[in-house]
Jmol script that loads the backbone (N, CA, C; Angstrom):
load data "model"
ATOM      1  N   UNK A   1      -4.027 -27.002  16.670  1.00  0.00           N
ATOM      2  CA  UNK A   1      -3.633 -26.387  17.913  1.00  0.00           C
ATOM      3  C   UNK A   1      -4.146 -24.952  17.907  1.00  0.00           C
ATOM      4  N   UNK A   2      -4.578 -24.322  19.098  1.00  0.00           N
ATOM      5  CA  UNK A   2      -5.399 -23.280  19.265  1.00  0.00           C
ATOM      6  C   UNK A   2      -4.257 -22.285  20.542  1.00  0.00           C
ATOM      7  N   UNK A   3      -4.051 -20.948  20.305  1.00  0.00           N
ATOM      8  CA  UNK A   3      -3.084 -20.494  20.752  1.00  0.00           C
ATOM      9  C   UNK A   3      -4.083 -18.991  20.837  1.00  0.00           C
ATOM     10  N   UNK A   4      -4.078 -19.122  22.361  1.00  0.00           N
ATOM     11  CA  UNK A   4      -4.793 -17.929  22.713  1.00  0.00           C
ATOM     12  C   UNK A   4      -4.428 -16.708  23.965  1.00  0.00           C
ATOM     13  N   UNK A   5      -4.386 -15.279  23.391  1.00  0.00           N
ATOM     14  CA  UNK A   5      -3.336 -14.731  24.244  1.00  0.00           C
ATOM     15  C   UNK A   5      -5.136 -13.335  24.067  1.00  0.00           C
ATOM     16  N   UNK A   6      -4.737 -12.820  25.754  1.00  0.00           N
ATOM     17  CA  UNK A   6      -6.009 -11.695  25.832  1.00  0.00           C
ATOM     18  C   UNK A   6      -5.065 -10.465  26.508  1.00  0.00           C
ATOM     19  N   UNK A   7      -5.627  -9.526  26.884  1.00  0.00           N
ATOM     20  CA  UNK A   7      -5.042  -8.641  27.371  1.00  0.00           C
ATOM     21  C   UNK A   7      -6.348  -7.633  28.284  1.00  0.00           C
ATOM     22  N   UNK A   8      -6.119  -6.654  28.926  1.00  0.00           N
ATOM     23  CA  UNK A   8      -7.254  -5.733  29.398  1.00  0.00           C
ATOM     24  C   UNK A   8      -6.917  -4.683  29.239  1.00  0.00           C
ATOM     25  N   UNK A   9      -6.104  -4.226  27.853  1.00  0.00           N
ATOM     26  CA  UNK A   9      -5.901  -2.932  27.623  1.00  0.00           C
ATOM     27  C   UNK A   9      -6.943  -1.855  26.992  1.00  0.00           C
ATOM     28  N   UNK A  10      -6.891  -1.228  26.261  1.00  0.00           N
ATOM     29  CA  UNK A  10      -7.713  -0.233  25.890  1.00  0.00           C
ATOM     30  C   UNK A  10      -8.456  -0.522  24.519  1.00  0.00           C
ATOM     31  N   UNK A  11      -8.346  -1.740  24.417  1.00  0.00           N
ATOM     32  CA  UNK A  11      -8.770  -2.537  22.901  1.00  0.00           C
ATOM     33  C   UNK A  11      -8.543  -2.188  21.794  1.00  0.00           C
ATOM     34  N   UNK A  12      -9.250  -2.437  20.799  1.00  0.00           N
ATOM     35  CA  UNK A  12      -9.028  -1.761  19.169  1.00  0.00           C
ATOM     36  C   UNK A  12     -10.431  -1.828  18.412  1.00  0.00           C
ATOM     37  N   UNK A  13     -10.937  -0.566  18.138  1.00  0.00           N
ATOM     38  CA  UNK A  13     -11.872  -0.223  17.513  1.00  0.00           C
ATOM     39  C   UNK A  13     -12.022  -1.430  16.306  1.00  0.00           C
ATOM     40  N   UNK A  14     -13.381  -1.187  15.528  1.00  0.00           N
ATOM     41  CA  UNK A  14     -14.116  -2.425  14.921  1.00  0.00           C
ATOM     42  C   UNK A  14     -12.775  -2.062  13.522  1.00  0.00           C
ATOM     43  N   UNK A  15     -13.341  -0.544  13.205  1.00  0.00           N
ATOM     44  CA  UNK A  15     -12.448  -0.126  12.098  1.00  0.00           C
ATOM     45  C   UNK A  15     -11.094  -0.417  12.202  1.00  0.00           C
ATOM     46  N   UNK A  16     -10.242  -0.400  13.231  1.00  0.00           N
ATOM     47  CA  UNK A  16      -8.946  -0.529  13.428  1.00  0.00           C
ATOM     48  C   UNK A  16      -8.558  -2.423  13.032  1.00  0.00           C
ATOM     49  N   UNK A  17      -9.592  -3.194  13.760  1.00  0.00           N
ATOM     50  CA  UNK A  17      -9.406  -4.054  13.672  1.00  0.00           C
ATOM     51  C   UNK A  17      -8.942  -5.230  11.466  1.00  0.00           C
ATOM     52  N   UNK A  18      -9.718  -4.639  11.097  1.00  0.00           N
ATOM     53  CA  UNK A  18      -9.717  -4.916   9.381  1.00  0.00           C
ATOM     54  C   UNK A  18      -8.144  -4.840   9.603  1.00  0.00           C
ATOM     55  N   UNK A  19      -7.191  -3.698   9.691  1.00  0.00           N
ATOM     56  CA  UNK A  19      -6.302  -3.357   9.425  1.00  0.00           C
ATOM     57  C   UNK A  19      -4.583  -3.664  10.129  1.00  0.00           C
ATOM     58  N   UNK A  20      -4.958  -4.034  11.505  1.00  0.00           N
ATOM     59  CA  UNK A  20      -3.582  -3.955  12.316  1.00  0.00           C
ATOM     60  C   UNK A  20      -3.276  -5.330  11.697  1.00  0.00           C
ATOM     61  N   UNK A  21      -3.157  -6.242  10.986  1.00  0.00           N
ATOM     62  CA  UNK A  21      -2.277  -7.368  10.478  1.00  0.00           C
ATOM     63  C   UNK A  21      -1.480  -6.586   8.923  1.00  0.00           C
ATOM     64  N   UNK A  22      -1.891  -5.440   8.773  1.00  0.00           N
ATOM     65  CA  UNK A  22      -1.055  -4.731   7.076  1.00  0.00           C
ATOM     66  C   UNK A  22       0.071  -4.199   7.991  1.00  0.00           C
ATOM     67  N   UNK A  23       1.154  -4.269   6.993  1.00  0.00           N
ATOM     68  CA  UNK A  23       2.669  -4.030   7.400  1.00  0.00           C
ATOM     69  C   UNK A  23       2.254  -2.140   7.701  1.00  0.00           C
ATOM     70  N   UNK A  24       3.085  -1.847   8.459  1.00  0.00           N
ATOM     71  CA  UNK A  24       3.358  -0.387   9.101  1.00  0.00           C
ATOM     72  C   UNK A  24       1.600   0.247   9.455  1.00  0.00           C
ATOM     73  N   UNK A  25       0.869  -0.328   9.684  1.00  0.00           N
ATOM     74  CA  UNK A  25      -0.328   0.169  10.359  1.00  0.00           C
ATOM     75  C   UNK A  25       0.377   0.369  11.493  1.00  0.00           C
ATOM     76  N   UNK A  26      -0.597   1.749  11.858  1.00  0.00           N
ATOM     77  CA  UNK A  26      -0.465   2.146  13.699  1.00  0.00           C
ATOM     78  C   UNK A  26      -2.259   2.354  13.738  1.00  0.00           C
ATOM     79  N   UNK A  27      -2.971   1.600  14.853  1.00  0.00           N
ATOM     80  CA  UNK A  27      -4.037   2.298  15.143  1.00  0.00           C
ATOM     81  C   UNK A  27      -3.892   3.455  15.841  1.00  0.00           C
ATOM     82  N   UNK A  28      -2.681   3.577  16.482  1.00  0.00           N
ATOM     83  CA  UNK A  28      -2.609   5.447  17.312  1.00  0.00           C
ATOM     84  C   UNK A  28      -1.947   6.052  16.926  1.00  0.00           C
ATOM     85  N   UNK A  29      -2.705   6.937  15.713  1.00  0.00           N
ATOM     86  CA  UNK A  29      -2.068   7.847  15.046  1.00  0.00           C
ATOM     87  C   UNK A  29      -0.765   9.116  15.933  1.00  0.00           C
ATOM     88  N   UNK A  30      -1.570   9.072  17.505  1.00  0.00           N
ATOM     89  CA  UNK A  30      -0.665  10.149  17.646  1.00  0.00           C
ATOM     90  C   UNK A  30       0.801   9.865  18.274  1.00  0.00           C
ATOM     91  N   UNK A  31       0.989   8.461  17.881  1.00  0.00           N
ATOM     92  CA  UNK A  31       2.771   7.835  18.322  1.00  0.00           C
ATOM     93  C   UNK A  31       3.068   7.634  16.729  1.00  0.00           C
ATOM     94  N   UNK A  32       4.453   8.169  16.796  1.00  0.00           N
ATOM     95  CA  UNK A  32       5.605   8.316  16.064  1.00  0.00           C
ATOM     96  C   UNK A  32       6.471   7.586  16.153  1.00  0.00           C
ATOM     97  N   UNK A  33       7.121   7.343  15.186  1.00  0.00           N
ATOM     98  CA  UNK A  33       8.340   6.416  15.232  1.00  0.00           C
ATOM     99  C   UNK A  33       9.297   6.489  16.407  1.00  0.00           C
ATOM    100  N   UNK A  34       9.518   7.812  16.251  1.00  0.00           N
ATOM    101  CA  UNK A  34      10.450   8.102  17.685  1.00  0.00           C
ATOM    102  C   UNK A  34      10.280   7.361  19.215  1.00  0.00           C
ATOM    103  N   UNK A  35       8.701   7.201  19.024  1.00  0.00           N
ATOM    104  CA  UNK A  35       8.395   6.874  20.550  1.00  0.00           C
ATOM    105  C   UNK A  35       8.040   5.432  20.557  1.00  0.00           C
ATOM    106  N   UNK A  36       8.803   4.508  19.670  1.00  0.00           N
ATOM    107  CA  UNK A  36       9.096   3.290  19.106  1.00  0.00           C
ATOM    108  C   UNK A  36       7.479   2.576  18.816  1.00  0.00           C
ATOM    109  N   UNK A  37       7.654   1.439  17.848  1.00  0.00           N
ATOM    110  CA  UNK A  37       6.865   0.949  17.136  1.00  0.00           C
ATOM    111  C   UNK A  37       6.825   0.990  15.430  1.00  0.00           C
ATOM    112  N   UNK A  38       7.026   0.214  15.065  1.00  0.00           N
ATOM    113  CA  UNK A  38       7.131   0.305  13.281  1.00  0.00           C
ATOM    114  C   UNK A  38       6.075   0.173  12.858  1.00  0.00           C
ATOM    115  N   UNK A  39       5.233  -0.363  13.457  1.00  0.00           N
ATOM    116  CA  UNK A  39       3.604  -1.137  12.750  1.00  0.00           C
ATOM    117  C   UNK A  39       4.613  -2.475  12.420  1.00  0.00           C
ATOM    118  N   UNK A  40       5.194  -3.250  12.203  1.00  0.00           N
ATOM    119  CA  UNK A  40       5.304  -4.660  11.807  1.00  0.00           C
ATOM    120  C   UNK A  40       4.958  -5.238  12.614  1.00  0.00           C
ATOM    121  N   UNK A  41       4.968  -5.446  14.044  1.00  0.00           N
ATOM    122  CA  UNK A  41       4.377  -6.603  14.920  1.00  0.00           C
ATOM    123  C   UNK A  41       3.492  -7.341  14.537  1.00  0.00           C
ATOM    124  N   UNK A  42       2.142  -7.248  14.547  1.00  0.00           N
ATOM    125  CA  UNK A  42       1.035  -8.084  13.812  1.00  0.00           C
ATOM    126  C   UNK A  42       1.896  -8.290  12.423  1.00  0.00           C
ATOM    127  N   UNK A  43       2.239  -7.309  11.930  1.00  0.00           N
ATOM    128  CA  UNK A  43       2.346  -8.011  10.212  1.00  0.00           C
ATOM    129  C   UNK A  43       3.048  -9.097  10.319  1.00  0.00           C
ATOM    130  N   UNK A  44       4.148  -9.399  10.864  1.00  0.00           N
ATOM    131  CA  UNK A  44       5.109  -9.955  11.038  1.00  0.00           C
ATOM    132  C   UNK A  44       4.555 -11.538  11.461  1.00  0.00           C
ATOM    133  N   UNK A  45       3.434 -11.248  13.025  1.00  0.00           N
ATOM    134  CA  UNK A  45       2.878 -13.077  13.294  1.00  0.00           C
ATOM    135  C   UNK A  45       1.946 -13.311  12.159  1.00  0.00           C
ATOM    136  N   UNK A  46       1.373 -12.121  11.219  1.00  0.00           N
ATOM    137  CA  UNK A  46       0.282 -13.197  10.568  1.00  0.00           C
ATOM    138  C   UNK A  46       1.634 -13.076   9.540  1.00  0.00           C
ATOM    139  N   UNK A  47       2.496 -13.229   8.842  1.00  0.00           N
ATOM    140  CA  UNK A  47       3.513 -13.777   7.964  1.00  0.00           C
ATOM    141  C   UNK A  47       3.870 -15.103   8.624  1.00  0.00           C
ATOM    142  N   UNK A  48       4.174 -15.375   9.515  1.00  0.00           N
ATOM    143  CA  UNK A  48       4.709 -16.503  10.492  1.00  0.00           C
ATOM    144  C   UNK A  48       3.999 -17.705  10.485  1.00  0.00           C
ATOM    145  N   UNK A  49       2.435 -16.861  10.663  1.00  0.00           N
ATOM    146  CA  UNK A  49       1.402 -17.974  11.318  1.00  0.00           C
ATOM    147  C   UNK A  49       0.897 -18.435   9.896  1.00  0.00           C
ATOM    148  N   UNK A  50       0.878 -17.631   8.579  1.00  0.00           N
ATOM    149  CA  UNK A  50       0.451 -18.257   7.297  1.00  0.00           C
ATOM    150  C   UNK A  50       1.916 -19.235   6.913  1.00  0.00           C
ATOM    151  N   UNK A  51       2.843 -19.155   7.095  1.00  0.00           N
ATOM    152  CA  UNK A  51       3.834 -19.389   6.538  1.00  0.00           C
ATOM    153  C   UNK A  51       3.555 -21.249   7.085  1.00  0.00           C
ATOM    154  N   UNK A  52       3.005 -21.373   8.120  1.00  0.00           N
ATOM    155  CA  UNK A  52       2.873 -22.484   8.668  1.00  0.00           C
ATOM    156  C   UNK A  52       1.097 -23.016   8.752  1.00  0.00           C
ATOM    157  N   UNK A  53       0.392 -22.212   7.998  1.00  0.00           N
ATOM    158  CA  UNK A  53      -1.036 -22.629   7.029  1.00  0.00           C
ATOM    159  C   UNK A  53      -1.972 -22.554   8.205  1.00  0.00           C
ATOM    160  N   UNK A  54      -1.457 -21.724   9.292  1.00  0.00           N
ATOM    161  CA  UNK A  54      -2.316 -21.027  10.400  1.00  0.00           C
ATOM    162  C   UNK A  54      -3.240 -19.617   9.749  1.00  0.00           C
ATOM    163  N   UNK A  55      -4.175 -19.659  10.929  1.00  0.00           N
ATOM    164  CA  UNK A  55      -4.922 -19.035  10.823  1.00  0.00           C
ATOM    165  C   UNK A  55      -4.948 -17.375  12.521  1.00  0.00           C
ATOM    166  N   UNK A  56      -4.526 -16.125  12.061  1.00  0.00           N
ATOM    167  CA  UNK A  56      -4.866 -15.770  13.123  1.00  0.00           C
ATOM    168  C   UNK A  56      -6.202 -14.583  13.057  1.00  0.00           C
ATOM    169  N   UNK A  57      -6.242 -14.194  14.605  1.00  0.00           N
ATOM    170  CA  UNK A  57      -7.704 -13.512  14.118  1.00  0.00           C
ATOM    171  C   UNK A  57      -7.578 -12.190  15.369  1.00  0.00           C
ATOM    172  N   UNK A  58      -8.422 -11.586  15.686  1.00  0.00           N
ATOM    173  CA  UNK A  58      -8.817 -10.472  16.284  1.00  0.00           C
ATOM    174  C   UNK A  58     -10.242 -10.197  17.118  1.00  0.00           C
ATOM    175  N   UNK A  59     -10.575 -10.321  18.502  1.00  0.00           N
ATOM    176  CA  UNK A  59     -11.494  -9.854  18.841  1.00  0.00           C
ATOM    177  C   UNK A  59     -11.339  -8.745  19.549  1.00  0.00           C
ATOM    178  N   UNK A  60     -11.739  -7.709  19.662  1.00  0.00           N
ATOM    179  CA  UNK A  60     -11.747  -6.533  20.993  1.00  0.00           C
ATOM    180  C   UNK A  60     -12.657  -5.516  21.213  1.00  0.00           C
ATOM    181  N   UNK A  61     -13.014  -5.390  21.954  1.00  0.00           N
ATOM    182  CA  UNK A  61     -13.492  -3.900  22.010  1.00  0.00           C
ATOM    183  C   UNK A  61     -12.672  -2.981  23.003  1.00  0.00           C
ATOM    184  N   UNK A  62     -13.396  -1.792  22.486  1.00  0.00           N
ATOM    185  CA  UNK A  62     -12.968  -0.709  23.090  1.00  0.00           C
ATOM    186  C   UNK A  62     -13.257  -0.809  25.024  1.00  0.00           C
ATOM    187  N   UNK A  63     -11.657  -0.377  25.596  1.00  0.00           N
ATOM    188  CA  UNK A  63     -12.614  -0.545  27.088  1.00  0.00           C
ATOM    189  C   UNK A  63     -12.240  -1.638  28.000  1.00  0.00           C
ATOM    190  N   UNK A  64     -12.152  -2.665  26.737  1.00  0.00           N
ATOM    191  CA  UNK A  64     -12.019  -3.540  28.009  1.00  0.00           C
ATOM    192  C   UNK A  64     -11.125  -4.792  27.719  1.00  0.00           C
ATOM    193  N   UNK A  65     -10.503  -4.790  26.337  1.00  0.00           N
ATOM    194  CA  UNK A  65      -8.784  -5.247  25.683  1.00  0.00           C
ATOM    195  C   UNK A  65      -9.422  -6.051  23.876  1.00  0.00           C
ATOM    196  N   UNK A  66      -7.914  -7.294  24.013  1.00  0.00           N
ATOM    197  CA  UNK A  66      -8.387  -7.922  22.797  1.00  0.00           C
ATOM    198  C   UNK A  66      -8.254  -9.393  23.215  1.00  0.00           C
ATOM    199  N   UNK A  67      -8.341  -9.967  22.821  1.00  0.00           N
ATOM    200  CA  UNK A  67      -8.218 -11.511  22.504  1.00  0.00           C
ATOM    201  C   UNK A  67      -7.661 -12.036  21.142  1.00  0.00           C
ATOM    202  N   UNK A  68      -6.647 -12.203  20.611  1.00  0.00           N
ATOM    203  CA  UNK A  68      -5.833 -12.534  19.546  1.00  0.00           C
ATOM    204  C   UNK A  68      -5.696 -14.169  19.910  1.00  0.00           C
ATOM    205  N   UNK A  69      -6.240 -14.595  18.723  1.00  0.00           N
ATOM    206  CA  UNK A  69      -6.487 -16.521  18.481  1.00  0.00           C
ATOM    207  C   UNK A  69      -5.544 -16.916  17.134  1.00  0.00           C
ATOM    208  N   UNK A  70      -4.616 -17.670  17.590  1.00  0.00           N
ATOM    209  CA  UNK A  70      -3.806 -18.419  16.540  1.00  0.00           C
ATOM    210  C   UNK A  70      -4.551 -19.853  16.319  1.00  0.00           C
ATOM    211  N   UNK A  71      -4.787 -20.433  15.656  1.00  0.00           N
ATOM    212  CA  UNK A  71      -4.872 -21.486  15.088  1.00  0.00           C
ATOM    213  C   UNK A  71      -3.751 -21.967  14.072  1.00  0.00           C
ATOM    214  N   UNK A  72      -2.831 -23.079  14.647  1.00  0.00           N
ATOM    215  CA  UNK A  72      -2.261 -24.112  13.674  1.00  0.00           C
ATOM    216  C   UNK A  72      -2.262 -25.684  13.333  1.00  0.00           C
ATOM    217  N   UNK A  73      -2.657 -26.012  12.026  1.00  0.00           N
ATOM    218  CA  UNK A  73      -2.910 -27.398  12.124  1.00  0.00           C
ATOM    219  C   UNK A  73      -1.847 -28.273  12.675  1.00  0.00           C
ATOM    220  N   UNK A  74      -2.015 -29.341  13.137  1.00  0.00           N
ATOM    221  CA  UNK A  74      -1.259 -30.354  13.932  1.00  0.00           C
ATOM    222  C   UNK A  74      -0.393 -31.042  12.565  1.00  0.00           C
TER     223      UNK A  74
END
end "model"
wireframe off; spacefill off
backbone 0.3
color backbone group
């Protein structure tokens, strides 16, 4: 099963991309805890989506959003 969610936000750089599935990453350095966000979100679905021998992934560029692809076997 193939589980596909896009968006048209402001995307995520090539470099950013390696990284937003590690626990407490922020690609925007200039938000603070205060102005909510922990970095766990991604960490949290790829824990979920391995836990069930899925696969997730990352496309985006800058500009013009991302495309986040789950894959789980049937």
């Amino acid at each position: 099963m193939k589980i596909i969610v896009s968006d048209s936000g402001i995307g995520i750089s090539k470099e950013d991309q390696e990284k937003i599935f590690d626990r407490f990453y922020r690609a925007d350095k200039a938000r603070s805890r205060d102005q909510g966000g922990s970095g766990l979100g991604l960490s949290i679905c790829k824990w979920i989506v391995q836990a069930h021998r899925g696969h997730i992934s990352v496309e985006s560029d800058l500009g013009k959003g991302s495309i986040f692809t789950v894959t789980l076997p049937l």
